[in-house]
Every structure is written in structure tokens, then in C-alpha cells.
Residue frames as qw, qx, qy, qz and C-alpha x, y, z in Angstrom:
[[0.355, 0.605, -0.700, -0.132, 71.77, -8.44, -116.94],
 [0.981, -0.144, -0.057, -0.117, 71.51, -12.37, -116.72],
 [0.348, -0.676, 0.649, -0.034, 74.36, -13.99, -114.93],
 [0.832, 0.351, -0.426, -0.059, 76.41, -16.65, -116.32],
 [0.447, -0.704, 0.551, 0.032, 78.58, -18.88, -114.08],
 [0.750, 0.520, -0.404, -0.063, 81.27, -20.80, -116.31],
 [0.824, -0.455, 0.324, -0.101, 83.00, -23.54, -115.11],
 [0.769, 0.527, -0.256, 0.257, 86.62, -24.69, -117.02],
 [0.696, -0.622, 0.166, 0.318, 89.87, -25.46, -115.86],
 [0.708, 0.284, 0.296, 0.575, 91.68, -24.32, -118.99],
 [0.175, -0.516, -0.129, 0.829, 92.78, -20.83, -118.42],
 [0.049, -0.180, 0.459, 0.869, 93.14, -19.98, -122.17],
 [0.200, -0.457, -0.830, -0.249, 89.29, -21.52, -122.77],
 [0.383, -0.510, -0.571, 0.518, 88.07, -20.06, -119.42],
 [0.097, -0.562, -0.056, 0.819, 89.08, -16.34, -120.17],
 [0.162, 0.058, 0.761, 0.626, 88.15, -16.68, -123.88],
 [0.167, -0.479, -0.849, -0.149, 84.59, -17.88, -123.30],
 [0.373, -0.565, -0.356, 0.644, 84.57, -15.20, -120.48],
 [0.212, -0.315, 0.314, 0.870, 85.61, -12.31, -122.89],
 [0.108, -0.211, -0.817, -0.525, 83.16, -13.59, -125.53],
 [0.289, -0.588, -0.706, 0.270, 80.18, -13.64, -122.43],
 [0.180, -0.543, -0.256, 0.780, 80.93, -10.30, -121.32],
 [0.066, -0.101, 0.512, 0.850, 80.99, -9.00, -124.88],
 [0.299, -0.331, -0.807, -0.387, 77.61, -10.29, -125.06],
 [0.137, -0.398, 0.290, -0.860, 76.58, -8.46, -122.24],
 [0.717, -0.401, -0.535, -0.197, 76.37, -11.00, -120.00],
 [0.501, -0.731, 0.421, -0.192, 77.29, -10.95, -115.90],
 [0.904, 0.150, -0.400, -0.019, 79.90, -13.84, -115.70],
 [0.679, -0.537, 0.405, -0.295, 81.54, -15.40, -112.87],
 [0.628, 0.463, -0.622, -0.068, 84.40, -18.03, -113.27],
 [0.580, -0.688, 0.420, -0.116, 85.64, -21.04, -111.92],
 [0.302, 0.707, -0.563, -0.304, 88.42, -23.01, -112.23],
 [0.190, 0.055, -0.976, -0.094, 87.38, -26.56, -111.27],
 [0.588, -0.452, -0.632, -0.227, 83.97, -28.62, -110.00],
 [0.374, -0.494, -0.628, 0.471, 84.31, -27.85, -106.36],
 [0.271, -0.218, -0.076, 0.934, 84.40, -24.43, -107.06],
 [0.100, -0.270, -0.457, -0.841, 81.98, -24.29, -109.22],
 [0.378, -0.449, -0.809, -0.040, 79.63, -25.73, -107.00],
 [0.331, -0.602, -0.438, 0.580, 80.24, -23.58, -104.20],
 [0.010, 0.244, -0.168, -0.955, 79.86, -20.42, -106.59],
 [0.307, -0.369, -0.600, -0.640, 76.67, -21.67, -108.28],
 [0.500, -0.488, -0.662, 0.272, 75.46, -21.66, -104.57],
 [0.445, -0.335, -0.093, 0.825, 76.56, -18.64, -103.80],
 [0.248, 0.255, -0.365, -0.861, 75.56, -16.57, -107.17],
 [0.478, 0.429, 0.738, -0.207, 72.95, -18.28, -108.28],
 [0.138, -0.035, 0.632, 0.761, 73.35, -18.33, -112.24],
 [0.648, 0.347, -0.010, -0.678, 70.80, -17.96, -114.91],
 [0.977, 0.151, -0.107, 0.104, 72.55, -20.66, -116.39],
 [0.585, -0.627, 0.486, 0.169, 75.57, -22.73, -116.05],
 [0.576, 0.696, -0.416, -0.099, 78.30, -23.39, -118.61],
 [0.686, -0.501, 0.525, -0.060, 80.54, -26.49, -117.51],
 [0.125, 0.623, -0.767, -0.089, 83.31, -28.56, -118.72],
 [0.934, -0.208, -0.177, -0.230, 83.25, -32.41, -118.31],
 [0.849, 0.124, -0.361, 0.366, 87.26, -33.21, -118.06],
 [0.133, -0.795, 0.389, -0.446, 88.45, -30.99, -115.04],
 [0.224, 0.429, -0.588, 0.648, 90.51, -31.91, -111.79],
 [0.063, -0.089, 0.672, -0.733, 89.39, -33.03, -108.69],
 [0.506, 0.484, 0.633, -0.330, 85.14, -33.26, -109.83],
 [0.326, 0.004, 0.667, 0.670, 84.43, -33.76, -112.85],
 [0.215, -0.079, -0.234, -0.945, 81.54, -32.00, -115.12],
 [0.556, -0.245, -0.730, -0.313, 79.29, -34.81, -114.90],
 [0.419, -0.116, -0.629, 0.644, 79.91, -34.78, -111.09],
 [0.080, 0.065, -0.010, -0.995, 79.38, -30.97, -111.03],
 [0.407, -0.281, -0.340, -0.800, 75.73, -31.47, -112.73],
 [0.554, -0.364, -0.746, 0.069, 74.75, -34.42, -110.08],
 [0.180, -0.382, -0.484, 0.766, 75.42, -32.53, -106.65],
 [0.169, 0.130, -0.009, -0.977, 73.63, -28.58, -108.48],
 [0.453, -0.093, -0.735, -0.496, 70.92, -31.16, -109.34],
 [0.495, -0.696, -0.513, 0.092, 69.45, -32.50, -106.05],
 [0.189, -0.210, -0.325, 0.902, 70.43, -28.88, -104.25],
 [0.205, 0.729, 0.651, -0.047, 67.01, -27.18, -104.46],
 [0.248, -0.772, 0.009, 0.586, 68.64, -24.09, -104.82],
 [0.222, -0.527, 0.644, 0.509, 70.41, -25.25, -107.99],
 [0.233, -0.050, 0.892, 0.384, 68.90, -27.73, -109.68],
 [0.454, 0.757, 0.468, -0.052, 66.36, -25.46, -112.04],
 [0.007, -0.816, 0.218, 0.535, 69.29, -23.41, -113.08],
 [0.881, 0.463, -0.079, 0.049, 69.81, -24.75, -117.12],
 [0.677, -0.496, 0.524, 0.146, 72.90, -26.36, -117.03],
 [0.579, 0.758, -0.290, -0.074, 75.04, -26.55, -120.53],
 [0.761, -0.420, 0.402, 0.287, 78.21, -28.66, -121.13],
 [0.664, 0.720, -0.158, -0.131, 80.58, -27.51, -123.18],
 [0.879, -0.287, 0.371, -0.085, 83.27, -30.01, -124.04],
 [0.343, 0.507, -0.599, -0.516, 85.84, -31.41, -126.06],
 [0.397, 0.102, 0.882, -0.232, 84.17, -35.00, -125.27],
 [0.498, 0.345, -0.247, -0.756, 82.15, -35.55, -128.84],
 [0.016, -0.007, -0.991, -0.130, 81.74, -39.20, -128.72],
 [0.481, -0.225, -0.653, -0.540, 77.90, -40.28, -128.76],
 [0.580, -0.452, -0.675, 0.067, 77.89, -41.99, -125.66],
 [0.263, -0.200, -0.378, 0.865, 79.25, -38.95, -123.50],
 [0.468, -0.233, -0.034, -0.852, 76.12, -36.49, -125.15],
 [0.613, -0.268, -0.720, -0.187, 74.09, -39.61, -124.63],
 [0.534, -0.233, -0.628, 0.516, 75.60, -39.39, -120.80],
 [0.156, 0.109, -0.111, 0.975, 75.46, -35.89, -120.31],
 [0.394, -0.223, -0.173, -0.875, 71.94, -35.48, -121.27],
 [0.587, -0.516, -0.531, -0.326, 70.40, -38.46, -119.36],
 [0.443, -0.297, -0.488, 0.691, 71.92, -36.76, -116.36],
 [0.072, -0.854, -0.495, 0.143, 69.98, -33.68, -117.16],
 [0.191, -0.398, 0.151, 0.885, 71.81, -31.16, -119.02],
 [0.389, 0.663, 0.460, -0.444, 69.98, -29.13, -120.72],
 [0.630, 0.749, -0.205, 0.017, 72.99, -29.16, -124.09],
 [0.752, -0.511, 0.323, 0.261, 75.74, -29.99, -124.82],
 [0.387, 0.910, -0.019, -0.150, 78.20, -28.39, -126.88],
 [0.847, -0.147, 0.236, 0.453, 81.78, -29.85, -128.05],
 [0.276, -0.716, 0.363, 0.529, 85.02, -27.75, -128.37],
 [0.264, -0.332, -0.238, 0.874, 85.79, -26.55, -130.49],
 [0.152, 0.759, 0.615, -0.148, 82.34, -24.71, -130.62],
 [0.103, 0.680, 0.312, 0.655, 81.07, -21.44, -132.84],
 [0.074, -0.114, 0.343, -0.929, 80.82, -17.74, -131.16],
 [0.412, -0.113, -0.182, -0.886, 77.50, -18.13, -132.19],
 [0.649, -0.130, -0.749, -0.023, 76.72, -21.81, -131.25],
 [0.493, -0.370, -0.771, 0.157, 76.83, -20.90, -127.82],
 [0.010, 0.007, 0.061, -0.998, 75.34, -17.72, -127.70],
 [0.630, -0.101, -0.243, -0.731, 72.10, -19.21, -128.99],
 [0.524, -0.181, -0.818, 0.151, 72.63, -22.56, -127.05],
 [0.088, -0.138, -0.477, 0.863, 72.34, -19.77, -123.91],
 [0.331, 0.028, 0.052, -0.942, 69.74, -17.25, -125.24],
 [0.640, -0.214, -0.594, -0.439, 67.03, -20.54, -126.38],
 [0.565, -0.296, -0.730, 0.244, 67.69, -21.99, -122.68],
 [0.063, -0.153, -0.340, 0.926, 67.40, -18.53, -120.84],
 [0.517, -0.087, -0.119, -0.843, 63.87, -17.96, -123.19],
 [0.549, -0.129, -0.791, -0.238, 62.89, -21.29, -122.26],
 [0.300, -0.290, -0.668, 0.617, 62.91, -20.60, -118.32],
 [0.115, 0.076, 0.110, -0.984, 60.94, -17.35, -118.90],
 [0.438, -0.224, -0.581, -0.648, 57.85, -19.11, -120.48]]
């Protein structure tokens, strides 16, 4: 079972996405801001990461910099999903190395295959 570690500070979003994940028989692992996540994507080592941008305390963007230079971390695909939908934030996101980016509010299916294309991409 491929592990997911999701990263949101919005309970009702958080458990949602979660619910959806599981359903999808994935492993999934929450947290509820950037420090946390960090120190759980360390910890578990995802298949991939799922990650807010607007949170508390470290933001998403934050979140991909540090799991980026951690050798441990920074080959695990790395998704943002967001309600950020301006241009220049994907624009940001991706030249910081995410590997998508996906804006709230997002299809079941949108980020089911945003997952399963970046999970077959690491296998090749």
C-alpha cells in the first residue's frame, strides 16, 4: 500500500481529503501545519506528499524548500494542493520543484490521477 503524507491545516479539508485517500486505498498520515509535516515526512517517509501553501507557522512553499535539500526527502513527489489559483503562485510553486499543483476546490478524481501519474512516474 503506498503511503500518502497530507499536509493541511483545515480540519474539514484535512479529514475529507484523508477519507477520500483511504477510500482509495491509500496509507495516509496527517498533519496539521508545516513543522509537522516536516518532521512526519522524516519520520514516514511518503510515496508522495500532498501540501497546502496558506498554513500557520511554515508555510507550503516553506514546507517544499527544507523536504527538498534533506536527502532523505527531497525525491519524494511533492503536490500542492491549494486554494492559491493565481498564475504567479503555480508559476512559484513549480519553480520551487513541485511536482503539481492543484487548486481548491479540486475534483475526487483530479487528485487521484494527479497522485497515481506521479507515483507511476517514480517507478520507471
Amino acid at each position: 500500500m503506498k503511503k500518502i503524507l497530507l499536509i493541511e491545516d483545515n480540519n474539514d479539508v484535512r479529514e475529507t481529503t484523508c477519507d477520500l485517500l483511504e477510500l482509495a486505498n491509500y496509507e495516509v498520515v496527517t498533519a496539521k501545519n508545516g513543522k509537522e509535516g516536516i518532521k512526519k515526512a522524516t519520520l514516514f517517509l511518503p510515496d508522495i506528499i500532498i501540501c497546502d501553501i496558506m498554513m500557520p507557522e511554515l508555510n507550503g512553499y516553506g514546507v517544499l524548500q527544507i523536504l527538498s535539500t534533506d536527502p532523505k526527502t527531497s525525491k519524494i513527489p511533492f503536490i500542492f494542493l491549494t486554494a492559491k489559483s493565481e498564475k504567479e503562485d503555480l508559476r512559484k510553486g513549480m519553480n520551487l520543484g513541485a511536482d503539481d499543483y492543484l487548486t481548491k476546490p479540486f475534483e475526487e478524481s483530479e487528485l487521484l490521477s494527479a497522485i497515481e501519474n506521479r507515483l507511476k512516474k517514480m517507478n520507471l
